[in-house]
C-alpha positions in Angstrom: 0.0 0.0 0.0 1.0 3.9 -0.7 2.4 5.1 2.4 1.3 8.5 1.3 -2.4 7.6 0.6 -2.9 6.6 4.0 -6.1 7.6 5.8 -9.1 6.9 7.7 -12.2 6.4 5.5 -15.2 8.0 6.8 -18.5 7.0 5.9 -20.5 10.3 6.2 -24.3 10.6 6.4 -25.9 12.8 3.3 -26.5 16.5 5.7 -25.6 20.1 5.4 -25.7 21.1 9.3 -23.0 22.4 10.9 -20.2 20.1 11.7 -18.1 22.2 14.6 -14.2 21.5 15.4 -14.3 18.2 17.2 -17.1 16.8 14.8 -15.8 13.8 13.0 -17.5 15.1 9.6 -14.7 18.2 10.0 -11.4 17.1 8.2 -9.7 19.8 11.2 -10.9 17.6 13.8 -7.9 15.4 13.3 -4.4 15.4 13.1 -4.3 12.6 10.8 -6.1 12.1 7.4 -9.4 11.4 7.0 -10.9 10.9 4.2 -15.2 11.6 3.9 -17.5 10.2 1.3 -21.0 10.7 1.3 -23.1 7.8 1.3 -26.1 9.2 -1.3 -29.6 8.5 0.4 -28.5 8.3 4.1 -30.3 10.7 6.0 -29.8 11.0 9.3 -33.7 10.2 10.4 -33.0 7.1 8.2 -30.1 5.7 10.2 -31.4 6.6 13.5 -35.3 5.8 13.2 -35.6 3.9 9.7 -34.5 0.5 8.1 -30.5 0.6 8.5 -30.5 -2.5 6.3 -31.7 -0.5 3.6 -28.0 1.4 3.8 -25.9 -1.2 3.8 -25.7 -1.7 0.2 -24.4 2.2 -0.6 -22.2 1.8 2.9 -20.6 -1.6 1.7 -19.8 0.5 -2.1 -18.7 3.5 -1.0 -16.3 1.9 2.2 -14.8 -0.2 -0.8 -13.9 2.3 -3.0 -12.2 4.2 0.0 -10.5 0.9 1.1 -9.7 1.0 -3.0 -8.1 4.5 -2.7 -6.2 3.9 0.2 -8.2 3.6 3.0 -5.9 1.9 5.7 -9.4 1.2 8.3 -13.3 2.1 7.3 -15.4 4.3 10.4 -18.8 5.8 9.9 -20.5 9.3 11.1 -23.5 7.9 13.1 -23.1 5.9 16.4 -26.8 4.2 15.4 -25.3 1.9 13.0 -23.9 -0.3 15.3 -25.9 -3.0 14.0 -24.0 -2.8 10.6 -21.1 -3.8 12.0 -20.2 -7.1 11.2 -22.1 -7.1 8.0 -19.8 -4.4 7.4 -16.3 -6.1 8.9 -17.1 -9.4 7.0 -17.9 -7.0 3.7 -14.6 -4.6 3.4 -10.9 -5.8 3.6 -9.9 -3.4 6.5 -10.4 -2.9 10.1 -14.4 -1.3 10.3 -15.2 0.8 13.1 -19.1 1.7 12.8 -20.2 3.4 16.1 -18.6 5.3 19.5 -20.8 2.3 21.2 -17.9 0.1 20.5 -16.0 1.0 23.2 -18.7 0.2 25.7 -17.1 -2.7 26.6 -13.4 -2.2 26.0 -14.0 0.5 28.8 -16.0 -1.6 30.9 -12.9 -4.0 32.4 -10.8 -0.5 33.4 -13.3 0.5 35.8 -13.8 -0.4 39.4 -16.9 -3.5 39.8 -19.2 -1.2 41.5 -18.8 1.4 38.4 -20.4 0.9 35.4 -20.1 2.9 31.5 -23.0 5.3 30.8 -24.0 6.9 27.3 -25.0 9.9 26.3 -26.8 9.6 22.6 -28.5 12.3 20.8 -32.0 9.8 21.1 -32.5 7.4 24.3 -35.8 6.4 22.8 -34.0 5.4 19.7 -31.0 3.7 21.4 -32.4 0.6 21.6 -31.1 -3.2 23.2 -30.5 -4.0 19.6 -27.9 -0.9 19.3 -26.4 -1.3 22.3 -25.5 -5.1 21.7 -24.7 -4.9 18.5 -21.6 -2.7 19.7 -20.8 -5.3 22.4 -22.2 -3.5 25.4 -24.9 -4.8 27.6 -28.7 -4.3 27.3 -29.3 -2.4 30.1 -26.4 0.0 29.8 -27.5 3.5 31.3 -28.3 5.8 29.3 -29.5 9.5 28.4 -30.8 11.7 25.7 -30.5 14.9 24.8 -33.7 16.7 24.6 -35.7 15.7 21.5 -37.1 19.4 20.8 -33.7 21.0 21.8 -31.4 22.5 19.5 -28.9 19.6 18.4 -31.5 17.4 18.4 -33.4 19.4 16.0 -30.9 20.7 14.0 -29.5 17.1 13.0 -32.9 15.5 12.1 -34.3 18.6 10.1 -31.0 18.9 8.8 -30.9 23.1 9.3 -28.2 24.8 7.9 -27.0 26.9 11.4 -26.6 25.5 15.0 -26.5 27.8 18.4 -23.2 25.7 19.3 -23.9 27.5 22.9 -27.5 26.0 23.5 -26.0 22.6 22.7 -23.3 22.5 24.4 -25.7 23.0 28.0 -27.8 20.4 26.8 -25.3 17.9 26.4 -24.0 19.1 30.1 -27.0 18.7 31.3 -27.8 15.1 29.6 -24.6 14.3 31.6 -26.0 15.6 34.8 -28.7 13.6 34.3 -26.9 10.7 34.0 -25.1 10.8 37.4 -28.2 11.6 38.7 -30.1 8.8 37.7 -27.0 6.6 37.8 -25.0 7.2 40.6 -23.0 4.1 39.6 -21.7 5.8 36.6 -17.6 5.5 36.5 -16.6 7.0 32.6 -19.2 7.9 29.6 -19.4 7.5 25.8 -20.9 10.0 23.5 -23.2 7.9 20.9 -23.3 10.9 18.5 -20.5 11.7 16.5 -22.0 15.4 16.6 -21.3 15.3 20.4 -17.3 15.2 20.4 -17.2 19.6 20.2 -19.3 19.4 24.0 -16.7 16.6 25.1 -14.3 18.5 27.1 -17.1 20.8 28.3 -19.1 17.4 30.0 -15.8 16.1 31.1 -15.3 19.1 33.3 -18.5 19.3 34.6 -19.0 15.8 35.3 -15.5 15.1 36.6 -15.9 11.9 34.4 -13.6 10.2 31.7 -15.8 11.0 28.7 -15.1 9.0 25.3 -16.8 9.1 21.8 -15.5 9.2 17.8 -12.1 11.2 18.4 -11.0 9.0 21.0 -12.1 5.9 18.6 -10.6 7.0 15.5 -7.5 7.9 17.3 -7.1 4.4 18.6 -7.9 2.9 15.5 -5.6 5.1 13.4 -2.4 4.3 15.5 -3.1 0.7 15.1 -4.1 0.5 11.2 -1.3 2.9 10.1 1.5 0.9 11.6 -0.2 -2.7 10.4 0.2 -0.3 7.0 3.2 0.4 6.9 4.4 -3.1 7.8 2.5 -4.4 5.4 4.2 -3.0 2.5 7.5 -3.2 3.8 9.3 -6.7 1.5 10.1 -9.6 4.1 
């Protein structure tokens, strides 16, 4: 493989809100390259509320012609399609990493036995047992959603063109609030949304919690996909 054509793949959702510093659909976000492609048809409302299945056609297309170009791993911009995951793995050549959710689990093992990992996701009603173990985590993981009529909430499902990045930011504080207050047990927390990373520093303070989501993600799974890369392609 090209050394120099090495990047992340993203699998972006077809939208035109605002994607802040810290969103994984802003190329500035990152200190590595990542690549976007658009995946024509997927709304956001589709791959929260609707038939996922109906994507993974266009997903499984567009993540091979990235792996084609020189994608070194494959991730996507919407923490609901967790439940592509395998189908997705087993479909494309390279390491896949669909949702945040994935590292439920992983974190689970770091924390103390009375603590448990808590999510905050743009849609609790949404984030269904199906979701949540289809990343790997368990059923009844806690979690919390942002306010369905509040301004990130809004602004991703009718897909407006401007965001009050202020009025968001409280509500994701405030989800996290919520989630210490209705589980105390609550050790470390993953952001479901991939539109949630901007807030992240902002809930960690406030919280006093270890707070995870797409950065942190990516980040891992750059490190460890470049260097199998570049090994790769090196004669034995």
């Amino acid at each position: 493989m090209n050394r120099r054509k090495r990047f992340i793949g993203l699998l972006q959702l077809e939208t035109r809100f605002p994607r802040l510093h810290g969103d994984i659909g802003n190329p500035a976000t990152f200190d590595f390259p990542v690549r976007i492609a658009v995946v024509a048809g997927a709304a956001a409302t589709l791959a929260v509320h609707g038939d996922r299945v109906r994507l993974l056609g266009a997903f499984v297309a567009t993540g091979r012609q990235l792996v084609a170009d020189g994608a070194v791993a494959i991730t996507t911009s919407c923490g609901f399609l967790a439940p592509l995951q395998r189908v997705l793995a087993a479909a494309l050549p390279v390491p896949v990493a669909t949702s945040p959710l994935l590292q439920v689990p992983w974190l689970a093992p770091l924390l103390p036995p009375s603590r448990r990992v808590g999510v905050v996701t743009i849609d609790a009603d949404a984030l269904g047992a199906d979701v949540l173990t289809a990343a790997g985590a368990p059923a009844d993981t806690p979690v919390v959603g942002l306010p369905r009529d509040g301004e990130l909430a809004t602004t991703v499902f009718e897909d407006r063109e401007t965001l009050d990045a202020a009025r968001a930011q409280a509500e994701v504080v405030e989800a996290g609030y919520a989630l210490q207050r209705r589980f105390p047990q609550v050790g470390a927390i993953v952001l479901e949304c991939t539109n949630l990373p901007p807030y992240r520093r902002a809930l960690a303070e406030a919280t006093g919690l270890p707070v995870f989501d797409s950065t942190t993600l990516l980040e891992w799974l750059w490190r460890g996909a470049a260097a199998a890369s570049v090994a790769i392609a090196r004669p034995r």
